[in-house]
N, C-alpha and C positions, 0 to 999 in steps of 0.2 A: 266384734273385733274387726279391724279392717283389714284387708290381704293385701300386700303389697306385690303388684303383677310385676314381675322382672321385665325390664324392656328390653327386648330383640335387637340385638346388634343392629345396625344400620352401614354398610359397608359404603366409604367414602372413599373417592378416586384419590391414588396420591399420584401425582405429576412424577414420573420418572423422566430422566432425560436419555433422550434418545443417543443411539449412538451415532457420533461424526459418519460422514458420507468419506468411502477410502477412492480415492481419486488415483489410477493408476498414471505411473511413471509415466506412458507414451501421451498420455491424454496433457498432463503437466507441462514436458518436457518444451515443446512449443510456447507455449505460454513464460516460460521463464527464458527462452533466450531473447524473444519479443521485447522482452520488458528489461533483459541485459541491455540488448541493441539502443533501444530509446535509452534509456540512462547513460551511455556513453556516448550518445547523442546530445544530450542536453551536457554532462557533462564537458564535451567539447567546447560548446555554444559558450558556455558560463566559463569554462576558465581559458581557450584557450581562443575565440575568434577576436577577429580585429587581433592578433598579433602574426607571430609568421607565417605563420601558416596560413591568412585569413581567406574565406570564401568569399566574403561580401567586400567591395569595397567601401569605404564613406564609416561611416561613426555610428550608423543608426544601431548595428546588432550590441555594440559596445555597449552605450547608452540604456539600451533596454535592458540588459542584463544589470549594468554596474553595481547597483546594489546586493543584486545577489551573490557578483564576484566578490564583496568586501564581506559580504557577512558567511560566506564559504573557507577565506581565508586565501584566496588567490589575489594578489598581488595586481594595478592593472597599471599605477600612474607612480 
C-alpha cells in the first residue's frame, strides 16, 4: 500500500506595502511656498510680460512664451 506523506507547509513571503513616509508640516511648509513663488513667477512671465507692466524690453520674452500664452487662454494680440 503506498502512504501518502503530507507535505509541510512551505511559508512564502507576501509583499505587504509599506506604510507612506509622514512628512511633517514645518519640513513641507518651505517647499510649498518655493513652488507657490515659482508658479506665480512663471505665471507672470506667460501671461502678463511684454505688456504693462513689462520687465524686458524688445519682443524676445513675448515670443518665447506665445504659444503657451494661447494654449493657457491669455489673450496677447
Amino acid at each position: 500500500m503506498a502512504t501518502e506523506s503530507a507535505a509541510t507547509p512551505v511559508a512564502t513571503p507576501v509583499a505587504t506595502p509599506g506604510a507612506l513616509p509622514v512628512i511633517p508640516m514645518r519640513e513641507l511648509l518651505p517647499w510649498a511656498v518655493f513652488a507657490f513663488v515659482i508658479g506665480l513667477f512663471l505665471l507672470y512671465f506667460v501671461g502678463a510680460e511684454q505688456g504693462a507692466t513689462a520687465l524686458f524690453s524688445g519682443q524676445g520674452v513675448h515670443e518665447f512664451v506665445h504659444d503657451g500664452r494661447h494654449l493657457l487662454g491669455f489673450p496677447c494680440h
